[in-house]
C-alpha positions in Angstrom: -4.6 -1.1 -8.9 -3.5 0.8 -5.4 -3.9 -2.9 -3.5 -2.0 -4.5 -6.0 1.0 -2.1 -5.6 0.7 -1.7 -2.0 0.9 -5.5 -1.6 3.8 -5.8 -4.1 5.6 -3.3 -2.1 5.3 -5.1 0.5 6.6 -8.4 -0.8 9.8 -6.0 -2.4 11.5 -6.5 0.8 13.6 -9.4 1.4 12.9 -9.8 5.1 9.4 -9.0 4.7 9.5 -12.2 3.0 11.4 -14.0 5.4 8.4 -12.9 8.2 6.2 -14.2 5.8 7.9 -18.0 5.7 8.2 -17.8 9.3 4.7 -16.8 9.6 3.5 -20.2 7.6 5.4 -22.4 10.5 3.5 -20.4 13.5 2.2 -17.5 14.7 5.4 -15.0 16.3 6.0 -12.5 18.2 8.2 -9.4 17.2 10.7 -10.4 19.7 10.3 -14.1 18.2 10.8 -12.3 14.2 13.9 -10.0 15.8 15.8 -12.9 17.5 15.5 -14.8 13.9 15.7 -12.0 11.9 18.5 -10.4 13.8 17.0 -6.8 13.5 16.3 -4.5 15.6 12.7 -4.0 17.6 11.7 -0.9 15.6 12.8 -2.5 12.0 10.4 -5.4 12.6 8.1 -3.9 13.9 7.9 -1.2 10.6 8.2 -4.3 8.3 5.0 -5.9 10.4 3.2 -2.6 9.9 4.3 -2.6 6.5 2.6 -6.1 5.4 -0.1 -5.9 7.9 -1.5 -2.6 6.0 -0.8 -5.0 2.8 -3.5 -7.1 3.9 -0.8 -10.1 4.1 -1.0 -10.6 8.2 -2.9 -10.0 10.5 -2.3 -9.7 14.5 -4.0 -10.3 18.1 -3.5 -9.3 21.6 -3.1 -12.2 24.4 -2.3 -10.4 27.3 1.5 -8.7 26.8 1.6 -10.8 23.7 1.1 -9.3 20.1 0.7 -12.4 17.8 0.9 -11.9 14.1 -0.5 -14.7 12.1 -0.9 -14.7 7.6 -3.9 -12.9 6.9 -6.1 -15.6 5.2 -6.6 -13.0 2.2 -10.1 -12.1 2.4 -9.2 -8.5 2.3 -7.9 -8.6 -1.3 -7.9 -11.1 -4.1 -3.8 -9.8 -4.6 -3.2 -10.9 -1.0 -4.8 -14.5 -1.3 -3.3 -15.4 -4.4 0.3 -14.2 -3.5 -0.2 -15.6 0.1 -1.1 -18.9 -1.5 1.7 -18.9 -4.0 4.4 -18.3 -1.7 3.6 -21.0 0.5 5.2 -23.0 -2.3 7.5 -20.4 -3.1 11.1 -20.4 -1.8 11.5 -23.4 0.6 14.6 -24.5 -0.9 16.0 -21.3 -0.5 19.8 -21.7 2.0 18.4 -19.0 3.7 14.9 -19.8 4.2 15.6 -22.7 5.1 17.9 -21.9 7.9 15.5 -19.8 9.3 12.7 -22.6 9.3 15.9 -25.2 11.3 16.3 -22.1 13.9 12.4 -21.5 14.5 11.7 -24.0 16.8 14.7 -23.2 19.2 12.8 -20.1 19.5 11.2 -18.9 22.7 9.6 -15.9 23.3 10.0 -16.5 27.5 13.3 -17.6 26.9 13.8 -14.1 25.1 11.8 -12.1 27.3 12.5 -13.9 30.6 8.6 -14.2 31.0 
């Protein structure tokens, strides 16, 4: 029962749920989530920690990059089938989906200058 309340906690959070409908367009950044999100460094990066301890993403180094990417669920049954859900959860959602129009327009270089 812990995994099942950890990843519900997780998903209690508004815009832990936004990082997770960005997260099904493409992997981000947490300058990429902050610049959509308009939140500061250290409050994405606690929501990240947050879901990634969840089991609900997962993330890589590429050099200075961190990615994070959805977890594909393998850690917990909870985390697949909530994962999976959501994907057709919310999308009609004003706010969602103004998030989804801004996420191509952007750029982690154009953010960071790299």
């Amino acid at each position: 029962m812990r995994d099942f309340i950890k990843i519900m906690k997780a998903l209690s959070d508004p815009n832990r749920v936004k990082i997770i409908k960005l997260l099904q367009h493409r992997v981000l950044c947490v300058c990429e989530i902050r610049e959509a999100l308009g939140l500061a460094q250290s409050t994405v990066s606690k929501h990240l920690r947050i879901l990634e301890e969840a089991g609900l993403i997962t993330f890589s180094k590429d050099g200075q990059w961190v990615n994070y990417s959805l977890a594909d669920g393998s850690s917990s049954p909870y985390a697949a089938s909530l994962l999976g859900s959501l994907r057709h959860w919310l999308d009609d959602e004003p706010e969602i989906v103004s998030l989804v129009d801004r996420l191509p327009f952007i750029s982690r270089e154009q953010i960071c200058g790299n």
